[in-house]
N, C-alpha and C positions, 0 to 999 in steps of 0.2 A: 209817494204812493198814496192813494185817495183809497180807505179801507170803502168795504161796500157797505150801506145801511145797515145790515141786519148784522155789523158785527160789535156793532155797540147798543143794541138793544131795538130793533124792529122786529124780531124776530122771540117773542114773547110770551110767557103763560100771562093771563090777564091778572093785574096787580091785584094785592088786597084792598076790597072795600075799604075805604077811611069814611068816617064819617063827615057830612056837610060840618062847612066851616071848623074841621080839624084844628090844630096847630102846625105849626111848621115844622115842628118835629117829627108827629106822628104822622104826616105826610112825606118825610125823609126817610122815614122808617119804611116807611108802606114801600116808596119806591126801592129803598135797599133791598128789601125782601122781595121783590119780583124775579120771577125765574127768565133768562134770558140765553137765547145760544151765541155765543159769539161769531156763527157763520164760518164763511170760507175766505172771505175778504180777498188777496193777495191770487189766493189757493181755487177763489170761484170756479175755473173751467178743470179741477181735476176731478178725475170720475168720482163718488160716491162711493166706490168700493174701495177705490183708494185712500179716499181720505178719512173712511173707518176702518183703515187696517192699522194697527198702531206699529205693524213694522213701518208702514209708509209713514206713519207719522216719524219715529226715530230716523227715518235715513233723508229726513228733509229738515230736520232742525236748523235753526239757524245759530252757528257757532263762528262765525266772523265777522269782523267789523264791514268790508264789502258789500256782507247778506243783509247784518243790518241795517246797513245805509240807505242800502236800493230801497229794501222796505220800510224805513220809516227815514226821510230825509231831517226830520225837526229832532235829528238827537243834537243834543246840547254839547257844548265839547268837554265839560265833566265826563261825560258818560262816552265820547268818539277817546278821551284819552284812558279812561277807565278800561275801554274796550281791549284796546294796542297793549295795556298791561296784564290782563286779565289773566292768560295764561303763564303767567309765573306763580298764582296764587290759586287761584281757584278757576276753573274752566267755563267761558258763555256756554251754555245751547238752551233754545229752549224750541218745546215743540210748534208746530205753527198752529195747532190748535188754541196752545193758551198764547201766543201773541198774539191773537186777535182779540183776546181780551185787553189790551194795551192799549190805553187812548194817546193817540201821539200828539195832541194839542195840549197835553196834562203833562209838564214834567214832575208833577208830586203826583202822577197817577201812580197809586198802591199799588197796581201791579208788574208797573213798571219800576220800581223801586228795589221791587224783592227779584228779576230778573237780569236787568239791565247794569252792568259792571258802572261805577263810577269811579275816580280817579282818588277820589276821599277813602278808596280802600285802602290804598297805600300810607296813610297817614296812621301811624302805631301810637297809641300811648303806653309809659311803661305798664302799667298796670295791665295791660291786655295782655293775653296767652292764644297759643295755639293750641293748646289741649286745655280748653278752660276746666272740661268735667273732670280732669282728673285719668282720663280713662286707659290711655298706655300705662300709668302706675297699676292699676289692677287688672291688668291684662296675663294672664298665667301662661296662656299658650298664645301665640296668634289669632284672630279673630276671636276673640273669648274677652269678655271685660262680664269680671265679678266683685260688683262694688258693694251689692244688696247681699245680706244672707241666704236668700232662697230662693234666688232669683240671676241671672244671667243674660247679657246681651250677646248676640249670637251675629257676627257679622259676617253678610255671607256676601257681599259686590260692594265694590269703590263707587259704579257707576248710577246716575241720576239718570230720569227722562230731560228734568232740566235742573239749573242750579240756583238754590238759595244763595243771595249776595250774604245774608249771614249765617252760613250754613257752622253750627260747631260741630262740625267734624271734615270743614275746608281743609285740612291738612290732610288730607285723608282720601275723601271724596276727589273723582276724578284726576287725581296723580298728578295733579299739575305742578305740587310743589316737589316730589320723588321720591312720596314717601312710600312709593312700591309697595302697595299691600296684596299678599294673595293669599285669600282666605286657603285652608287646609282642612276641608270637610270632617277627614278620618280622627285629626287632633281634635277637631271642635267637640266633636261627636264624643271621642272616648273620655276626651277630660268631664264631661255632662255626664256621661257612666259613670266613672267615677266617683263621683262627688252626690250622693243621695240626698245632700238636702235641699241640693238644685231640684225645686217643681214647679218651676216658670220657667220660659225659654222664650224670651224676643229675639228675633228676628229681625236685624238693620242694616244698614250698609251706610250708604247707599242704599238702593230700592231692592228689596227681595223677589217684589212682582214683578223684574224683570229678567228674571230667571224663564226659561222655558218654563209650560205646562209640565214638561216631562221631568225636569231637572228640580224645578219646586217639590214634584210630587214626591219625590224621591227621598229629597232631604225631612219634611214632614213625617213622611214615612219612619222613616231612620228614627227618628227624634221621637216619634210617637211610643217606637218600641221599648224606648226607655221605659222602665214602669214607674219610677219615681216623678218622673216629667209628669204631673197633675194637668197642666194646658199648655197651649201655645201661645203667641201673640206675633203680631206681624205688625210692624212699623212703614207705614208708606206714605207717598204723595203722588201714588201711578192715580187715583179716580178724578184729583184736582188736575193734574199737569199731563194727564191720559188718558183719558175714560175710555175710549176704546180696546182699552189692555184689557179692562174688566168684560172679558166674555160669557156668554153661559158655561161654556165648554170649563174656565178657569174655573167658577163657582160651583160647578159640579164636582170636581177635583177637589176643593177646598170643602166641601162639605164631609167629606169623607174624615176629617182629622178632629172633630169636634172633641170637648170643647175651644175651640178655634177664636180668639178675639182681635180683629185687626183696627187699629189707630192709624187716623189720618194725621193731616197737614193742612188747615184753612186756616189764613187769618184773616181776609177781608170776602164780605156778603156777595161781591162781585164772580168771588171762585166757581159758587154753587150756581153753576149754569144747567141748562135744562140737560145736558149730556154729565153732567156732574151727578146730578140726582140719579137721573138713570141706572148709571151705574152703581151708585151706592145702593140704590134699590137693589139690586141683583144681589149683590155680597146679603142685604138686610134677607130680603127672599130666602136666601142660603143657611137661614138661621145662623149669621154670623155677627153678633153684637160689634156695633161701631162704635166708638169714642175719635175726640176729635181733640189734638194738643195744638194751641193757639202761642206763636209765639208774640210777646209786644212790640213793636216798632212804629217807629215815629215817620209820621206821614203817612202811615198805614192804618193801623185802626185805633192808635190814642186817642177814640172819641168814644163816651160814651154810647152815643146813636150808633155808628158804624157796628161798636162792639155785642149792642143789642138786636141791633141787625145781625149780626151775624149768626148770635146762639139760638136765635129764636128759627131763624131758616135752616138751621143744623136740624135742628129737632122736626123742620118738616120734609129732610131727609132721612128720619129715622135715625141719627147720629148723637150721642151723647157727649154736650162738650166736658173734658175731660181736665185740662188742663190750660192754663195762660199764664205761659214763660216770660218771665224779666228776659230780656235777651242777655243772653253769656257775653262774657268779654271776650269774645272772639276777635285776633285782632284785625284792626280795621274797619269794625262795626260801630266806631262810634257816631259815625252821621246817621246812622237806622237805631240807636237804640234813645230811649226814652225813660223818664224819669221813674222809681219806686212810687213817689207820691202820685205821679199821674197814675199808675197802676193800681194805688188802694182810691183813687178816687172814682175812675172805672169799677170796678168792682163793688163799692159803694152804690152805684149807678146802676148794678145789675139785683142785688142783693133786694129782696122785697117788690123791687122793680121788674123783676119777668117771674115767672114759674122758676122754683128750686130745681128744675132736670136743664135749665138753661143754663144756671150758674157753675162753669168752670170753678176749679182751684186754680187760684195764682200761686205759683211758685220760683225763687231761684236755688236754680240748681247752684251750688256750694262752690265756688272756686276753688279748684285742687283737687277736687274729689268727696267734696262732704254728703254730695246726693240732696236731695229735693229737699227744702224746706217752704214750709208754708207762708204764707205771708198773708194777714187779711186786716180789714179796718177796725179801729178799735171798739167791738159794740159790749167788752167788757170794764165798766170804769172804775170799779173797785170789787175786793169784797174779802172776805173774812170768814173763820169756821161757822160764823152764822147765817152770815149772807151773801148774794152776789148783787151786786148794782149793775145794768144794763141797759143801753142805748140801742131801743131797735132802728129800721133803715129808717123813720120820720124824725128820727130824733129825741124821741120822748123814750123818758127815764122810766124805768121798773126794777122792783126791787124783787128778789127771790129767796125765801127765808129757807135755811139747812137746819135751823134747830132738832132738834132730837125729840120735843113735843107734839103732839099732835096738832100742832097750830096748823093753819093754812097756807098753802103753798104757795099763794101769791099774795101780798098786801101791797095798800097802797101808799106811796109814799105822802107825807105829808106836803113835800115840797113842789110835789110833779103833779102833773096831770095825765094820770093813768086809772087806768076801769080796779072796780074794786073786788075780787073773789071770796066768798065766805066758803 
């Protein structure tokens, strides 16, 4: 199948000025950062009202290897064997809207990577887990996982619009392996009564936005009455892999529950298509703060450019990047995951390098259940109850004096080449 022009980028907001005679970078940049729709490709002659209803999107997914085949013939047979496996581990679909964002001339196309089953899933090493985070160990009731003191994940659907190949919580998501999950509202609900020092309540599954209007509102509802419950939060990847979920009608409903905070799913610059924005618009409209948790993956955005493309176009969706996950040892996921070192040297690459509302926290989540730790490059190189010695992003050394005298807060070292403050 021969996608149509405009699903790989004809169909476009006009890129950012670069300047004459740029560098190759900041021309990789510019183009990452272009808003683009990925069209209808495949889907051209279905009506427009169709193919902005996101029920038509969900009842047209492509979830078998047949679907895939007709429409992309160039899969590779990693991925035609990955396919035939797939539903023993984790479930294909994805919606046709974000297959078009697929280049099927590109088998290391990022987005094909994070949708398209390969055969290298089946490949276990021992050290990989099916519950990397720990999260059936502190799980009290069913759908309840309380790992944080004042804080709670609240799982309310198994079901995706479509699936992460390294999603951690493939055990889980989509039933494929039979781990038969059925969330229990009245238990979710009473154990959060309960327990007063719960005053965060996420929202996960699987996707919460794919709860009806009516049945979302509900549970919000329910939740809000708590009076301990300080905020909400909602965990999703419906505005990347469904923008057309995001209705007024939804964001009208969701404003009613403030303060209301919902976190995406983006890891490569290609997500934020012009119907991506859109919709994040609507939620931002809503007065509902976004944040965006970025997982890492190889092939995907282990580049520093991809990665600063990515933060910077976050933020001209109004999205605050939030977070970038080492990826979990999920097992199977060792062909997508990628080094720590590549991870502090991205970060290094961001650090001084964009605006501070661009730069994510990198973090791995704790195998077993230790919960987020932080992880960043070393810009502290020594120091003592006197002083701190410090490396900023250019490399240059500065010293910071703690004495207890009124000395000056900053000196210059004798050894470096740093500015001197009186």
């Amino acid at each position: 199948m021969q996608l149509e022009s405009e699903a790989l980028g004809a169909s476009a907001d006009e890129p950012p000025a670069s300047p004459s005679g740029c560098s190759p970078d900041l021309q990789r940049l510019a183009d990452l950062k272009t808003f683009r729709s990925p069209g209808r490709g495949f889907w051209r002659d279905v009506p427009e009202r169709d193919w902005n209803d996101w029920h038509w999107q969900l009842r047209h997914r492509i979830t078998t290897l047949e679907q895939l085949q007709r429409l992309m013939p160039t899969l590779a047979p990693e991925e035609i064997a990955g396919t035939q496996l797939a539903n023993h581990k984790l479930a294909l679909a994805i919606t046709p809207y974000f297959f078009n964002l697929i280049d099927p001339a590109d088998e290391l196309c990022p987005i094909r990577r994070q949708v398209i089953p390969r055969v290298e899933e089946m490949n276990l090493a021992p050290w990989e887990l099916t519950d990397p985070c720990g999260e059936d160990a502190h799980s009290p009731v069913p759908g309840i996982v309380h790992r944080y003191p004042d804080r709670v994940l609240f799982l309310v659907t198994d079901r995706c619009a479509a699936y992460c190949r390294y999603c951690t919580r493939s055990r889980l998501v989509s039933n494929a392996s039979g781990y038969d999950f059925h969330p229990d509202f009245d238990r979710q609900i009473e154990y959060i009564a309960q327990h007063p020092e719960v005053r965060d309540v996420l929202l996960s599954g699987g996707d919460p936005l794919l709860l009806s209007d009516e049945k979302l509102e509900q549970l919000l509802a329910r939740l809000r009455a708590i009076p301990h419950v300080e905020f909400l939060r909602i965990g999703t990847r419906i505005p990347i892999f469904l923008p057309q979920r995001v209705t007024p009608e939804l964001c009208a409903r969701l404003r009613r529950f403030h303060p209301l905070f919902i976190s995406i799913h983006t890891n490569h610059p290609r997500e934020l298509t012009l119907e991506a924005r859109a919709a994040l618009e609507r939620l931002a409209d809503a007065g509902i703060p976004l944040g965006n948790q970025s997982v890492l993956l190889r092939h995907v955005n282990d580049d520093v450019i991809v990665m600063r493309a990515l933060v910077q176009k976050l933020l001209l969706c109004r999205v605050k990047p939030y977070y970038l996950y080492q990826c979990d040892p999920i097992a199977g996921s060792a062909h997508l995951r990628t080094s720590v070192a590549r991870g502090l040297e991205i970060m290094a690459g961001l650090r001084g390098h964009t605006t501070g509302y661009a730069v994510p926290q990198y973090v791995i989540d704790a195998p077993g259940g230790g919960g987020k730790v932080p992880v960043n490059p070393e810009y502290v190189l020594s120091r003592n109850r006197d002083r701190v010695v410090l490396r900023n992003y250019e490399g240059r050394v500065y010293e910071y004096i703690e004495g207890a005298s009124p000395a000056p807060a900053y000196k210059r070292s004798e050894n470096f080449d740093a500015p001197e403050f009186d």
